[in-house]
N, C-alpha and C positions, 0 to 999 in steps of 0.2 A: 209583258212579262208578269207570270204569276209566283208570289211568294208561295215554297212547299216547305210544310213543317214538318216534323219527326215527332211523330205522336209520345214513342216512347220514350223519347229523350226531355220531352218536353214534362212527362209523366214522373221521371224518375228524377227532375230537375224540382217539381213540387214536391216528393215526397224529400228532399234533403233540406229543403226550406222549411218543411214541418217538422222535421227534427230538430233541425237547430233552434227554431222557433221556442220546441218545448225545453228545449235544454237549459237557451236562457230565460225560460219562465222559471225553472226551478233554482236558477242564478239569483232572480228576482225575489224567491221567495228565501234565501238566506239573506241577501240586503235590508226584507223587512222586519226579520227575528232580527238581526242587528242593531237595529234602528229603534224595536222597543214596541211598535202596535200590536204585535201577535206574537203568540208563544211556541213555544219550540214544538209544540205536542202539533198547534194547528196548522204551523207547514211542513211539519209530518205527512199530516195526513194528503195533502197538496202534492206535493212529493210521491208517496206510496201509486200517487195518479198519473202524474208526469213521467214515471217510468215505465208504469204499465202504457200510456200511450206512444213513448218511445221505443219501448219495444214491440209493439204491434208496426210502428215504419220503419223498424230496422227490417221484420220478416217481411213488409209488403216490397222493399226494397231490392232491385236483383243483387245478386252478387259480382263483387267488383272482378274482373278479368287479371 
């Protein structure tokens, strides 16, 4: 017996792990402005990035049925 995968599903199954991914990086980056080592301005900038890359896997993403 051969295991067959679903290319697509296997596809659109990484693009929702890289968003979540990024989201809580951006989680990440309010726990460290909390905490005191960086300033508000530099996970800003962190941030302005994390979104722009989450919205690039929301388009690569199909739409849901």
């Amino acid at each position: 017996m051969t295991a067959s995968f679903d290319h697509e599903t296997l596809d659109v199954y990484k693009l929702e792990i890289a968003r979540t991914s990024a989201a809580e990086s951006a989680a990440s980056l309010d726990v460290i402005v909390a905490r005191g080592p960086r300033s508000p301005t530099e996970a800003e900038n962190g941030k302005i990035l994390l979104h722009r890359i989450i919205s690039i896997l929301v388009r690569l993403s199909p739409p849901i049925p």
